[in-house]
Steps between C-alpha positions, in 0.01 A plus 500: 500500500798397698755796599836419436758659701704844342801287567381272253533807266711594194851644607434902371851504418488159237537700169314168372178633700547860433207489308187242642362241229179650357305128650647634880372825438178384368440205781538768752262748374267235495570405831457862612176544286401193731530641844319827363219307433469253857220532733860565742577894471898554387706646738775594379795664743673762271892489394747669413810342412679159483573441838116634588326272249683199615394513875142534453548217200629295731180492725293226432181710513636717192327437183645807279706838554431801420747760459434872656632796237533729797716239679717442206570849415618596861712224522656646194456891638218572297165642598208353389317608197721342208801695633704203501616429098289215323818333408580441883132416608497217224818343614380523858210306409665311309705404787268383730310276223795294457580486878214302570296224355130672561315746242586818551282872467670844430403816624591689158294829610383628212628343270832730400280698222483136301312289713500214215848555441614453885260221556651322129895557740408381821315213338856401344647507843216255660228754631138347457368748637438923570371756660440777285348866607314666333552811678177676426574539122184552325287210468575400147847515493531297876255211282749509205802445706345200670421378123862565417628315777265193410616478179895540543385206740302328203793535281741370722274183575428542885235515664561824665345597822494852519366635839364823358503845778309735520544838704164617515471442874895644525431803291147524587600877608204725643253235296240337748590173574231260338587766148846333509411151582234485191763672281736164655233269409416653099918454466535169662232380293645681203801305581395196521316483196841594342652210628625562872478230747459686766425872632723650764359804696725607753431703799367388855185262416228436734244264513247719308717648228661070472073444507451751182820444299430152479097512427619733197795386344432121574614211778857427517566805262586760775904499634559751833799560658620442894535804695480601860127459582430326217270168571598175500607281158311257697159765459585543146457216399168469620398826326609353181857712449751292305839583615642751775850601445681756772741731236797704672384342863695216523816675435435760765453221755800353384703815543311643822612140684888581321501824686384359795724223547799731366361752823552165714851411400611899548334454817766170596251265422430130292353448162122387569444150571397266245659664223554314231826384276372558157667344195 
């Protein structure tokens, strides 16, 4: 699949594109159901806003973009955690879909108390596809609003890829540590059998836990994300982990290197070299 440019993208602010034809919508989420199911693991480099999603579109390597909810909602003034109003997280989706030309995934949290329902709104706006959380609810209702999400998905005639969390390794508490990672394994399977593409357990993910995830919710079925001492996407892939995605980190680089050149120019000094005029 060739990767067109985000300058070859929809202008947001054509009230003739407000809206993206139900064939975009669907091509993409069938291009994005595509990379989730390459030998190649999907890295995807997490944004947060317009001008965000179009410089990593505009690498050649980039193959999809994934938004970061806890990105979105400071850039707003929010704290994470669905603090930021639904209304304003679907337009800043929303947003960044029809800034760029690739398929797009949301971090939607979980799920705004209607997971189906927010799903059925950012699909309108161009999302393919979603993280949802399932935040340690109890096991039957966490199954039930993957189902819902499917079938908002169903109804809406995409093929939906939702990237199902789990926080049984983030809320694992005072539980020994293989308890929570076969508690992971019983959801992410439980997921996937109602209809998630993929199961995302965040938290730092070495080589054994990438090892047991994968032997027992299934090959190119597991989704990590990057953090500091995290291993390579590289070593992944060869454990059989689908995608690796890096949530609120991207922004904090982005804003540590804006303090640090703004220290520099206090200081009498240049803008870094190399940086670039962006359009």
């Amino acid at each position: 699949m060739s990767q067109p440019s985000s300058h070859d993208a929809p202008d947001p602010s054509d009230p003739r594109v407000a809206h993206p034809s139900h064939e975009l919508v669907h091509d993409r989420a069938d291009d994005l159901l595509g990379l989730h199911t390459a030998p190649e693991i999907l890295t995807l480099v997490n944004v947060w806003d317009v001008a965000s999603a179009q410089v990593i579109a505009d690498l050649p390597e980039t193959k999809a973009l994934a938004t970061a909810s806890h990105g979105i909602a400071a850039s707003y003034g929010y704290e994470d955690g669905e603090h930021i109003p639904l209304d304003l997280m679907i337009e800043a989706v929303g947003r960044i879909a029809l800034a760029t030309s690739l398929p797009v995934s949301a971090d939607l949290e979980g799920g705004y108390g209607d997971a189906g329902e927010t799903v059925r709104r950012a699909i309108g706006v161009g999302v393919v596809g979603a993280n949802i959380e399932d935040q340690m609810r109890p096991h039957i209702e966490s199954v039930e609003n993957v189902a819902e999400v499917m079938k908002a998905a169903e109804a809406e005639g995409v093929r939906f890829v939702l990237n199902a969390r789990t926080d049984a390794l983030l809320r694992r508490g005072d539980r020994p540590l293989e308890e929570a990672v076969d508690d992971a394994i019983e959801r992410g399977r439980a997921y996937l059998d109602a209809g998630a593409t993929c199961i995302f357990v965040p938290g730092l993910i070495d080589e054994h836990l990438a090892e047991r995830l994968v032997e027992g919710i299934g090959w190119l079925k597991v989704s990590v994300i990057g953090v500091p001492g995290a291993l390579s996407p590289q070593r992944y892939q060869e454990l059989g982990i689908a995608r690796i995605s890096y949530g609120p980190w991207p922004q904090r680089v982005a804003l540590t290197a804006l303090q640090e050149s703004a220290l520099t120019l206090y200081a009498g000094g240049d803008l870094p070299p190399g940086t670039q005029t962006l359009t």
